[in-house]
C-alpha positions as protocol buffer text, in pm:
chain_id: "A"
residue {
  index: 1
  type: UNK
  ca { x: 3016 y: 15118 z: 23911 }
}
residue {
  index: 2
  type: UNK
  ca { x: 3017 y: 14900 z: 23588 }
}
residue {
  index: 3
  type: UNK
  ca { x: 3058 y: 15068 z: 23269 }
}
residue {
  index: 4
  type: UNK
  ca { x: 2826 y: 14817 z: 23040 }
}
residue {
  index: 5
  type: UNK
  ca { x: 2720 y: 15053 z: 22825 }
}
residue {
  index: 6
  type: UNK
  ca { x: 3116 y: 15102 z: 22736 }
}
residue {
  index: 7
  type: UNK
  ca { x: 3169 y: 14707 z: 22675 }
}
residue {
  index: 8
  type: UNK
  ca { x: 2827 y: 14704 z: 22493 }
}
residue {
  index: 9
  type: UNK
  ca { x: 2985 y: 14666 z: 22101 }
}
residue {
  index: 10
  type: UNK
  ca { x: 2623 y: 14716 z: 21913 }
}
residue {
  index: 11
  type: UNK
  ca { x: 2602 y: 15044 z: 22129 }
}
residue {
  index: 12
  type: UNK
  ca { x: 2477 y: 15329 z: 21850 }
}
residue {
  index: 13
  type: UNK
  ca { x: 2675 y: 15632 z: 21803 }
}
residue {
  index: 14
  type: UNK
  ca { x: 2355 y: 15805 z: 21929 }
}
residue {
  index: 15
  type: UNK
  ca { x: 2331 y: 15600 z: 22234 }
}
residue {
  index: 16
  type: UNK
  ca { x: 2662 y: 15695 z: 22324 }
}
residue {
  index: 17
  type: UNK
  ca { x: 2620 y: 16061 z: 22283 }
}
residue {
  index: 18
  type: UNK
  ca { x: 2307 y: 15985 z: 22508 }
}
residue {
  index: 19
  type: UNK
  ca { x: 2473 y: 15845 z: 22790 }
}
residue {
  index: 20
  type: UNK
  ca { x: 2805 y: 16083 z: 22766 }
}
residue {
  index: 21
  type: UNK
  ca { x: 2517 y: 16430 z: 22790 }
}
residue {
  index: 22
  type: UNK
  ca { x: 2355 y: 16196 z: 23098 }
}
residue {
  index: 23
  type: UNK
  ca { x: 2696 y: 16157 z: 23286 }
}
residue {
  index: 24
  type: UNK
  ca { x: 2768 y: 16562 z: 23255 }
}
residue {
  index: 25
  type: UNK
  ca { x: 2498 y: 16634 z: 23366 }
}
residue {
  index: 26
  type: UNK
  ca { x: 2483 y: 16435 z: 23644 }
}
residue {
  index: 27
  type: UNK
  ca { x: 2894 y: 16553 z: 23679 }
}
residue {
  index: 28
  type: UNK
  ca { x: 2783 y: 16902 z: 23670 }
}
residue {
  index: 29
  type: UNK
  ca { x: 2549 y: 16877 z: 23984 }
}
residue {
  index: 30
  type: UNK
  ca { x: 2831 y: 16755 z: 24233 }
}
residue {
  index: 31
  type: UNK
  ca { x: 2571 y: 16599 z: 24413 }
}
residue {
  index: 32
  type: UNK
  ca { x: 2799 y: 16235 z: 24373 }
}
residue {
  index: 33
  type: UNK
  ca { x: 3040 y: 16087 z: 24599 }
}
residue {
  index: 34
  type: UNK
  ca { x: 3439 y: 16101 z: 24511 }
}
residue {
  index: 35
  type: UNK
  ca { x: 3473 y: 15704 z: 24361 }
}
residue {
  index: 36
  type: UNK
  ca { x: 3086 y: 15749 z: 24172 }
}
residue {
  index: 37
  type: UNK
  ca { x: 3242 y: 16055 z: 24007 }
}
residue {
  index: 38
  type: UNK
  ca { x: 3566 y: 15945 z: 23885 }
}
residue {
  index: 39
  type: UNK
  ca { x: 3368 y: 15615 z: 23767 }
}
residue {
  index: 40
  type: UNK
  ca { x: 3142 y: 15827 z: 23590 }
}
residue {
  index: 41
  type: UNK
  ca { x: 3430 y: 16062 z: 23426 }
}
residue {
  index: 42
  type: UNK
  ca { x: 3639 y: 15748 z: 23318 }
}
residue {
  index: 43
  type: UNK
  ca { x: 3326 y: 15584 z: 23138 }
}
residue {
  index: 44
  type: UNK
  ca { x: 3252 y: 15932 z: 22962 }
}
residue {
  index: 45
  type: UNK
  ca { x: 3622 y: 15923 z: 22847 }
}
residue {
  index: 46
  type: UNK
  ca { x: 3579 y: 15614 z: 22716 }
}
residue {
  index: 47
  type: UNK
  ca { x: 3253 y: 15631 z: 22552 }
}
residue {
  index: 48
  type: UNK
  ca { x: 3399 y: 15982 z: 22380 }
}
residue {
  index: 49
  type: UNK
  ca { x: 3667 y: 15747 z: 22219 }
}
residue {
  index: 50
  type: UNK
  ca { x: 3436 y: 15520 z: 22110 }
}
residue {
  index: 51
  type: UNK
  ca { x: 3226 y: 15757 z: 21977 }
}
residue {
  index: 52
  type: UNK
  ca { x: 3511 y: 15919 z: 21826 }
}
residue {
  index: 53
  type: UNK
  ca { x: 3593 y: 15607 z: 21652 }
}
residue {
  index: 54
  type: UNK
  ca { x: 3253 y: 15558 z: 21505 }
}
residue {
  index: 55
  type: UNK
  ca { x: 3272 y: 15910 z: 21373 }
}
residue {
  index: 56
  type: UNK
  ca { x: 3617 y: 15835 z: 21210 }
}
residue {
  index: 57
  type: UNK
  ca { x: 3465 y: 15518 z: 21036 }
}
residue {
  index: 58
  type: UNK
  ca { x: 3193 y: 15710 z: 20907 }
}
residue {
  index: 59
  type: UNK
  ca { x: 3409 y: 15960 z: 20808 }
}
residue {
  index: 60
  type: UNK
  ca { x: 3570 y: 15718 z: 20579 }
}
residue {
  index: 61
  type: UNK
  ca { x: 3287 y: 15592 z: 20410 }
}
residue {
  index: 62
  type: UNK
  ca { x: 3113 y: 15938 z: 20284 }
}
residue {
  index: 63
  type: UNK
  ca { x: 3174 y: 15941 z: 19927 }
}
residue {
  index: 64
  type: UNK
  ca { x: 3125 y: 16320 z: 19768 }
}
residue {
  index: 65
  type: UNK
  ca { x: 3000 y: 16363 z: 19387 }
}
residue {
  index: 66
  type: UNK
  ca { x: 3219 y: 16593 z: 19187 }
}
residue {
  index: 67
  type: UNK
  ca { x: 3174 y: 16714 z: 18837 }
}
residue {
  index: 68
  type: UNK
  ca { x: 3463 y: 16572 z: 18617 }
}
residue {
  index: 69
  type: UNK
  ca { x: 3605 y: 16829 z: 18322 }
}
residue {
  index: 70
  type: UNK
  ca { x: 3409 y: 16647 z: 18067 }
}
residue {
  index: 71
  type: UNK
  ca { x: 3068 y: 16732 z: 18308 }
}
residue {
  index: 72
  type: UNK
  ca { x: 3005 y: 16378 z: 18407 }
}
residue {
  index: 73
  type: UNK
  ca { x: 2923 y: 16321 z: 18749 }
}
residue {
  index: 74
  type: UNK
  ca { x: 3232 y: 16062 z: 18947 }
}
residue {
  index: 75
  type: UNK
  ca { x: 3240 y: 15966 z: 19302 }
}
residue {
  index: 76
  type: UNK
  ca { x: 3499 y: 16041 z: 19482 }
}
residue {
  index: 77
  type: UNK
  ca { x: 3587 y: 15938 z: 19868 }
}
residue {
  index: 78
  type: UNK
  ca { x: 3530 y: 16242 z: 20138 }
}
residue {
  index: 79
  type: UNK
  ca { x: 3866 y: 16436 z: 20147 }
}
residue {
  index: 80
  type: UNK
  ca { x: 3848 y: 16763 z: 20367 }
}
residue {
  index: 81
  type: UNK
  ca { x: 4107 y: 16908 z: 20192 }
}
């Protein structure tokens, strides 16, 4: 089984979080052969790390407005700290 979807690089974060929910689902049923399945799991693994990396970069790029001392609004990059 190809994983094109993985290799696809304009693939959306949604469309990945599509296609990982189809593969557990289809996991969960244990209705596929041995090789499907482990094809299946390794493309879910990887699409979770892309997905995971497209989170990251988002991540990066939220900016948060905080009031400064003198009231003013500045903007400030996301820090969960």
């Amino acid at each position: 089984m190809e994983d094109k979807a993985v290799a696809d690089p304009a693939m959306s974060f949604e469309r990945a979080a599509a296609r990982i929910d189809e593969i557990v689902r289809f996991l969960e049923k244990g209705d596929a052969p041995l090789e499907e399945s482990l094809a299946l799991f390794e493309e879910g693994a990887k699409l979770i790390k892309v997905a995971g990396k497209m989170l990251d970069e988002a991540e990066q790029t939220v900016a948060c407005l905080q009031k400064g001392d003198d009231g003013s609004l500045r903007e400030s990059l996301f820090d969960d700290e």
